[in-house]
C-alpha positions as CSV (number, residue, x, y, z in Angstrom):
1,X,72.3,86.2,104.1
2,X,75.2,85.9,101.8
3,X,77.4,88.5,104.0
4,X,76.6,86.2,107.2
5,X,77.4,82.8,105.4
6,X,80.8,85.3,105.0
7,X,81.8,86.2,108.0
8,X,80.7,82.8,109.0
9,X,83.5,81.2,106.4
10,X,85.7,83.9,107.8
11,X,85.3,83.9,111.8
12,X,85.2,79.5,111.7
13,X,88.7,79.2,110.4
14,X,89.9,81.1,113.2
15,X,87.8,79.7,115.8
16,X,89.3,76.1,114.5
17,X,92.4,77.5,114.7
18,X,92.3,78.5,118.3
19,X,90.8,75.4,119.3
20,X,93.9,73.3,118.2
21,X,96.1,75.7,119.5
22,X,94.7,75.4,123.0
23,X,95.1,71.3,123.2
24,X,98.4,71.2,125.0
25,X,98.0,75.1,126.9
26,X,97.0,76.6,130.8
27,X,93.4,78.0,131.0
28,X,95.7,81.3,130.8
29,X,97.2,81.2,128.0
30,X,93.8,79.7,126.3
31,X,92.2,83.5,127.5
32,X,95.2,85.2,126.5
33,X,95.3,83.7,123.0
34,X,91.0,84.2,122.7
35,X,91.1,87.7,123.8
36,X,94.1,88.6,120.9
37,X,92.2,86.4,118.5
38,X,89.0,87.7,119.0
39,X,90.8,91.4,119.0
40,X,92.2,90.5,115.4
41,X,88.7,89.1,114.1
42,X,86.9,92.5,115.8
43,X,88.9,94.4,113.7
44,X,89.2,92.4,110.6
45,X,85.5,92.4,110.6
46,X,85.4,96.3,110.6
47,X,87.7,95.9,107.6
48,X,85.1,94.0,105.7
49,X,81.9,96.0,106.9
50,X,83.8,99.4,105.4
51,X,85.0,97.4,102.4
52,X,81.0,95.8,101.4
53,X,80.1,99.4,102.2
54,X,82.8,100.7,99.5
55,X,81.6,98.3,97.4
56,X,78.4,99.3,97.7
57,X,78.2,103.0,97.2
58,X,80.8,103.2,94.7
59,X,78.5,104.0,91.8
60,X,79.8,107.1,90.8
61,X,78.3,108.2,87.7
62,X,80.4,109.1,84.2
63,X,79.5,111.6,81.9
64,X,79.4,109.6,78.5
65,X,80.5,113.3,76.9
66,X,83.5,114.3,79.4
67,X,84.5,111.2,80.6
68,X,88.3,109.8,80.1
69,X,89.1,107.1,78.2
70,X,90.2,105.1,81.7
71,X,86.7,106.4,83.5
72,X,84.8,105.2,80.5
73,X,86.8,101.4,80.3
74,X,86.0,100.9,84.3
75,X,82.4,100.9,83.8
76,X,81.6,97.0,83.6
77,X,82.1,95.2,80.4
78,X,83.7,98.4,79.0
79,X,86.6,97.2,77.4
80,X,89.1,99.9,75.7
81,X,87.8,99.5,72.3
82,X,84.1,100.7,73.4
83,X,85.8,103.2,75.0
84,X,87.5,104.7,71.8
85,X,84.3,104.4,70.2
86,X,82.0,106.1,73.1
87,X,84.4,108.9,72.4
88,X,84.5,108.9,68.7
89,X,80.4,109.4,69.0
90,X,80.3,112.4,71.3
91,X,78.4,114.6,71.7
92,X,75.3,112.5,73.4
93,X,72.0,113.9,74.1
94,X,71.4,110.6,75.9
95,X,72.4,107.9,77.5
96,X,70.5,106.0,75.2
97,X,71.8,106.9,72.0
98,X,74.9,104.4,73.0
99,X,72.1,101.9,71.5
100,X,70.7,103.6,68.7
101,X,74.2,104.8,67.5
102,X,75.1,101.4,67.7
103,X,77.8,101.9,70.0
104,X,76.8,99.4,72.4
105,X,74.4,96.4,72.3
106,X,71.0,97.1,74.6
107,X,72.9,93.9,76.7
108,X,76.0,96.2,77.3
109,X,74.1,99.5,77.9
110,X,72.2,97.5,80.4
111,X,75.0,96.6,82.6
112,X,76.0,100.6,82.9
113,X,73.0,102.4,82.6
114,X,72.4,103.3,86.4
115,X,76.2,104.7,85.9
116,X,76.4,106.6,83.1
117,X,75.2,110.1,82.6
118,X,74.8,113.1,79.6
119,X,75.5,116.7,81.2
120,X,74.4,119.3,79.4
């Protein structure tokens, strides 16, 4: 629903744009500008498709005891600080053990758990 009501916002614009274009123009040049507009939106839409599929499937999971400091501070609400201090705990057995080591709160753990990982 949400990535209709989208491409909805998206597509109208352009739509309303065309229309007031076309007040003072030849049934031609009304085609010629729909068929380049509707070209443009064809592949703009594409663009977006790929881009919520990105979105979508990049999860890529971090291993709490190899990661970088930069891998560790793109996980969400992993600022640069936490990071130092996910470091300055390893090794990890867990994933878990960011809570009971009091690294993170169970809040911020939640928010990464599906992307983190311990390796052996």
């Amino acid at each position: 629903m949400h990535l209709r009501f989208s491409l909805f916002t998206f597509v109208l614009p352009i739509l309303l744009g065309i229309t007031l274009a076309c007040v003072n123009q030849s049934p031609d040049q009304i085609r010629q500008k729909t068929a380049e507009e509707t070209a443009a939106i064809k592949r703009d839409t594409k663009a977006v498709a790929q881009g919520v599929k990105d979105g979508l499937s990049n999860k890529k999971s971090v291993d709490l005891n190899k990661a970088s400091k930069d891998d560790l501070a793109s996980l969400p609400g992993i600022s640069s600080h936490q990071a130092d201090r996910i470091i300055a705990e390893r090794p990890y057995a867990n994933t878990h053990q960011l809570v009971s080591r009091h690294v993170l709160s169970e809040d911020e753990y939640a928010q990464i758990q599906d992307r983190v990982v311990v390796n052996p």
